[in-house]
C-alpha positions in Angstrom: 23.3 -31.2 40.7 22.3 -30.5 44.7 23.8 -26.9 43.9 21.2 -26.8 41.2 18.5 -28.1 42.7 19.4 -25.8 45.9 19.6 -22.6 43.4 16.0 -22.8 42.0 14.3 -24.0 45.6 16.7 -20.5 46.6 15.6 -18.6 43.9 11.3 -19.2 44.2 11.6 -18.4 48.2 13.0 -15.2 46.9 10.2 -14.3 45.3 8.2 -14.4 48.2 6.7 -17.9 48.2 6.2 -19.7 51.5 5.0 -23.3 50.6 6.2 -26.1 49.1 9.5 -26.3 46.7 11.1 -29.3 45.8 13.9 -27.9 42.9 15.3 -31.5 41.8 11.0 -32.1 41.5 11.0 -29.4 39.0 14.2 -29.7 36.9 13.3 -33.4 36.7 9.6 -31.9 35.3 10.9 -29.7 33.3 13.2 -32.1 31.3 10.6 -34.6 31.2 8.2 -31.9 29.3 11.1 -30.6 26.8 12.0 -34.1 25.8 11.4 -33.7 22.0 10.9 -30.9 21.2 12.2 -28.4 19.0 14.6 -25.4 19.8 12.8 -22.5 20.8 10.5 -21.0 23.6 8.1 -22.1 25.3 5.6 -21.9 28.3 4.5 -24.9 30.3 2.3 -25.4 32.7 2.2 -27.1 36.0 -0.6 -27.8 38.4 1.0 -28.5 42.1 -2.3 -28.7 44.3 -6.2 -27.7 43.7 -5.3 -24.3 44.3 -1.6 -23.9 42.8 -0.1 -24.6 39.8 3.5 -23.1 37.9 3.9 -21.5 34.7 7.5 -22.0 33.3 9.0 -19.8 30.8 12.0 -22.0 29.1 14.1 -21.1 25.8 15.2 -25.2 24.5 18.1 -25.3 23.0 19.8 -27.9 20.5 21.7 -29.6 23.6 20.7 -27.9 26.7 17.3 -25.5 28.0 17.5 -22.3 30.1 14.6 -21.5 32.8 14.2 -18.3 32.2 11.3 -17.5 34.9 9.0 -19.6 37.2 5.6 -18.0 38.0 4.0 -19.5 41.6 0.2 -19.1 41.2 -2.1 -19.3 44.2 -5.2 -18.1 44.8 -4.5 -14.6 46.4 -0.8 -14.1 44.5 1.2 -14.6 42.1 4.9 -15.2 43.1 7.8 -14.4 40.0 11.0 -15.7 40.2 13.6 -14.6 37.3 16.8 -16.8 36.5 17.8 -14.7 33.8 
């Protein structure tokens, strides 16, 4: 799961983003929020700070979910990073 966790922290840098990224944080997050519900896609919000907060892009699956993008809003950018 470290490779995982290693992958999205990789992936959000890439985009440009300098501050904070804590990828086991947000996998954790994420499963916590599509606990429940039904197949299909969805966006979910995220508020980080005062000034930052994440919009995730997830398709939810019968048995599994797939992070399809991870959107890093501040208050002068916003920072995209794709997993697709």
């Amino acid at each position: 799961m470290e490779e995982l966790y290693q992958a999205i922290e990789e992936t959000i840098r890439m985009s440009g983003y300098n501050g904070p990224v804590n990828g086991e944080e947000i996998y954790n997050e994420i499963s916590d929020e599509i606990e429940d519900k039904e197949p299909g896609a969805y966006v979910f919000m995220s508020k980080k700070t005062d000034d930052v907060f994440y919009e995730y892009k997830i398709q939810i699956f019968d048995d599994q979910f797939n992070l399809s993008s991870l959107d890093v809003h501040t208050p002068t950018q916003v920072f995209h990073a794709d997993f697709d």
